[in-house]
N, C-alpha and C positions, 0 to 999 in steps of 0.2 A: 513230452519226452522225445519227441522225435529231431525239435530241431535243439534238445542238447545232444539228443545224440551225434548231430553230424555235426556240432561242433569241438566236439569229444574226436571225433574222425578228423576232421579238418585239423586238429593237433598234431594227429599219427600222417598227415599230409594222404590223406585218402579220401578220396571224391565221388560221391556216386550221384546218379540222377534219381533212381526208382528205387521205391521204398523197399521191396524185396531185399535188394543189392546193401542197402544199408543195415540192415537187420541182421544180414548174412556179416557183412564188414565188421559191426560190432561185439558180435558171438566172436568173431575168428579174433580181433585187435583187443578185445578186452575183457571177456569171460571165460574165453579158451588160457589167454595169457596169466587170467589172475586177478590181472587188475580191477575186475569188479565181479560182484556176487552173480552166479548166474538167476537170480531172481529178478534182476535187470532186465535182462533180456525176454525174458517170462511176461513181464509186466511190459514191457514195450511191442511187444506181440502182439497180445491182450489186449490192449489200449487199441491198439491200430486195427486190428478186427472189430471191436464197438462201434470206430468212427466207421468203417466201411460199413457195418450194420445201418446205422443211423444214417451215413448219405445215401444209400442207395434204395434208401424203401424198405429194407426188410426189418420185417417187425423185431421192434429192439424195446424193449422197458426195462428202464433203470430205475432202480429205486433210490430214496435219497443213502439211503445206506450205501449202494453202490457206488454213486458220485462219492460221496465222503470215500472211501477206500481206494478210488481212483486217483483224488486228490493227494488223499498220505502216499499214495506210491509215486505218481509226480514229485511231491517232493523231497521224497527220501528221493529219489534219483537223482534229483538235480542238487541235491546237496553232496549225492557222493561225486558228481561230477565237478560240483565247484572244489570237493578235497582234493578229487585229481592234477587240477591246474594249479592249487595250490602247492602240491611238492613237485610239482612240474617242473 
């Protein structure tokens, strides 16, 4: 989810380095605007807390339940991103 998000950003010509900064750029560029559900934003949060869980040592268990749930929001996301550039 993260690098369609920034290139969901890279559309709106908006560049950031840290993940922070992008997260924040998407809320304001496309959940605040409309243009996408704020469940988006939720799930790309979420997601990027797991992996910071998972890289850094702190005790993370996923169940396969949870991957699968991860995955369907993956791809719902990146399916609404490819509608975006679609009426783009």
């Amino acid at each position: 989810m993260f690098y369609t998000t920034e290139a969901l950003l890279n559309d709106k010509v908006v560049n950031f380095k840290k993940h922070g900064s992008i997260h924040s750029a998407f809320g304001e560029h496309f959940v605040k605007t409309g243009l996408m559900d704020k469940r988006f934003h939720r799930w790309l949060l979420d997601s990027y807390d797991k992996r910071i869980m998972g890289d850094y040592g702190i005790e993370l268990t996923l169940t396969s339940e949870d991957v699968k749930t991860m995955l369907d929001q993956a791809n719902e996301f990146l399916s609404e991103a490819r509608k975006y550039f679609e009426l783009g």
